[in-house]
N, C-alpha and C positions, 0 to 999 in steps of 0.2 A: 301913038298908042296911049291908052288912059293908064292913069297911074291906079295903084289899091286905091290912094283918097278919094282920086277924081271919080273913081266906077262908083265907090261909096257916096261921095257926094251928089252926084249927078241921078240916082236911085234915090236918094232920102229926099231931093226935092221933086223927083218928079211923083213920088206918095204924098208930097205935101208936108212932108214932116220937119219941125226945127229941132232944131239941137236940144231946148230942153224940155219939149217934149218926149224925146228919145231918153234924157237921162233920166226922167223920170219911170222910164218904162223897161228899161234893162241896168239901172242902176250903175249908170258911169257919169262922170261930171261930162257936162258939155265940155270944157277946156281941153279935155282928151279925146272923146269925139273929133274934137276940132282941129288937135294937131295930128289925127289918122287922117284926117281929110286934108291936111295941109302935107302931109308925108313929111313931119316933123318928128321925127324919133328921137329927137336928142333928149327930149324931157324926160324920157323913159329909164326904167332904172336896167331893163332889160327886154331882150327881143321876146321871152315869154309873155310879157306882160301883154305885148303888142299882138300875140297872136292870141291871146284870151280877148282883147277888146276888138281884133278884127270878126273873129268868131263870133259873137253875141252880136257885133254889131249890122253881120251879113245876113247871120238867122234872123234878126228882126226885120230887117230890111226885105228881105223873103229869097237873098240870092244863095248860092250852093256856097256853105260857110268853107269846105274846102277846097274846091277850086279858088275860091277868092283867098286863101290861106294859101296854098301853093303859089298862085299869082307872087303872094306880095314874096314869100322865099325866093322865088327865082330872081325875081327884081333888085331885092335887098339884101339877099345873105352875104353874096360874096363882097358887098361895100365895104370899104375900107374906113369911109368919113362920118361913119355913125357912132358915136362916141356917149354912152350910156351914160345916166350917172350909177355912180358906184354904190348909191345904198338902195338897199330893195325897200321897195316901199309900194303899200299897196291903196295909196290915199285917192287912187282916182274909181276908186271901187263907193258906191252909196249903199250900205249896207243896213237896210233898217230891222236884220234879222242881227247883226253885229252889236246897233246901239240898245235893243231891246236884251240881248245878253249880259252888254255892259252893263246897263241898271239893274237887270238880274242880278249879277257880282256885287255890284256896292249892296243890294238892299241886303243881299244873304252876308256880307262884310260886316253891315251895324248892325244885323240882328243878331249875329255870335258876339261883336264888340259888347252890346248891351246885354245880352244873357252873362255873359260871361261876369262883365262889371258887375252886374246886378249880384251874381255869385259870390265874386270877390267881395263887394260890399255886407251881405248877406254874413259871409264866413269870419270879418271884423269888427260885426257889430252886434252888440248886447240885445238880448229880446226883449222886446216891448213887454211892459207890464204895467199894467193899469187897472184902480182900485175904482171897482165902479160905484158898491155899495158896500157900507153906507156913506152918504153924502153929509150928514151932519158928525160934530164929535162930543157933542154932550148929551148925555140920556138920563133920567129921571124912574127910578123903579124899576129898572127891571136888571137881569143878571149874566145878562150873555147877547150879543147882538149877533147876527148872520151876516158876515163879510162876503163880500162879491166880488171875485176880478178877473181878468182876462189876462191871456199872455199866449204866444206861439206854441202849438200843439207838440210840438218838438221837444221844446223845455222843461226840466222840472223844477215843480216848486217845493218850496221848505217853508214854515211855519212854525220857528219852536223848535227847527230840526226833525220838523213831523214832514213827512213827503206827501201833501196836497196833490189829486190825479186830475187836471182838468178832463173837460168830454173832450170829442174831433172839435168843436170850434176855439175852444182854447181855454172857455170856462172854467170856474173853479170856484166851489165855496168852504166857507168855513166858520165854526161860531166859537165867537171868540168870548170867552166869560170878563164878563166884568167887576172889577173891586171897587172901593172905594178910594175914590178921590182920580191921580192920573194913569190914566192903562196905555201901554207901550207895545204898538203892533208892531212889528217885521214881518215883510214877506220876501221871499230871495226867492229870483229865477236864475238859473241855469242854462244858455243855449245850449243844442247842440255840438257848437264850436268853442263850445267850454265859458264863453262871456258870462258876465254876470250883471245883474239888475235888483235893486234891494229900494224897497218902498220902507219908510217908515211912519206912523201914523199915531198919535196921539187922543183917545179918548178918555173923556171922562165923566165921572158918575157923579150924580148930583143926589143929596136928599131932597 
């Protein structure tokens, strides 16, 4: 009488089929293919396992996946010398619906890592401010120049203790009069997260 492996094996060549191209097609490693067709259970971590890979392996093969499931229970259940291993483990499974989830996991993993850093970094650090115009610091005739500068829409600015509104992009102007001889600008932002940021700037008026 044929054993489960042998009826298994003696089907899968007479379709013509080898072992990996079978793993590739129902997603089991040829090694365990190999030992159902060797009636080698001991690799196994349990008789479930084996009757999930006689099943797929019958359905493919095109024979009645429970009769050939019964077979092999009548055959083997009552054995005494089959001796599992003891951790369950499901490594004879090729799962490219599993490895496509696992990089699902990591990518969803560092895009909260990075949101979240980026947050933390965000909520420790001072906002940018920067003095765009004017670019020179000495002027000749005239009594007030138009100060230009940027900084996160978030922040407010101070001038003098005068509260400066920038637009949505984070703009801000302001005209600052000039004396004679050295004029002493301050601008101070404010984050959100309370940080602070203080420009100081030097111009002066020439006759």
């Amino acid at each position: 009488m044929l054993s489960v492996g042998e009826l298994l094996q003696k089907q899968r060549i007479r379709k013509g089929y080898d072992l990996a191209h079978i793993e590739k097609q129902i997603k089991i490693r040829a090694q365990f293919l190999k030992a159902v067709e060797e009636n080698n259970w001991n690799i196994f971590s349990s008789k479930i396992y084996i009757v999930g890979i006689i099943k797929n392996y019958a359905r493919f093969l095109g024979l009645e996946e429970k009769k050939v499931v019964a077979f092999f229970r009548r055959e083997y259940e009552q054995k005494d010398d089959i001796h599992f291993k003891k951790r369950v483990s499901s490594r004879y499974l090729i799962s490219d619906t599993k490895k496509i989830v696992r990089i699902g996991l990591i990518i969803i993993c560092l895009f909260f890592v990075t949101y979240f850093g980026f947050q933390l970094f965000t909520y420790l650090t001072p906002p940018q401010l920067l003095l765009i115009e004017p670019k020179q610091s000495s002027f000749k005739h005239i009594d007030k120049i138009k100060v230009i500068g940027k900084t996160e829409k978030e922040a407010s600015v101070h001038i003098f203790g005068e509260r400066i509104y920038q637009n949505k992009a984070g703009f801000f102007e302001y005209d600052f009069p000039l004396k004679q001889e050295k004029n002493i600008l301050t601008i101070e932002a404010v984050g959100a997260n309370g940080k602070k940021t203080t420009i100081t700037k030097e111009f002066f008026l020439k006759q």
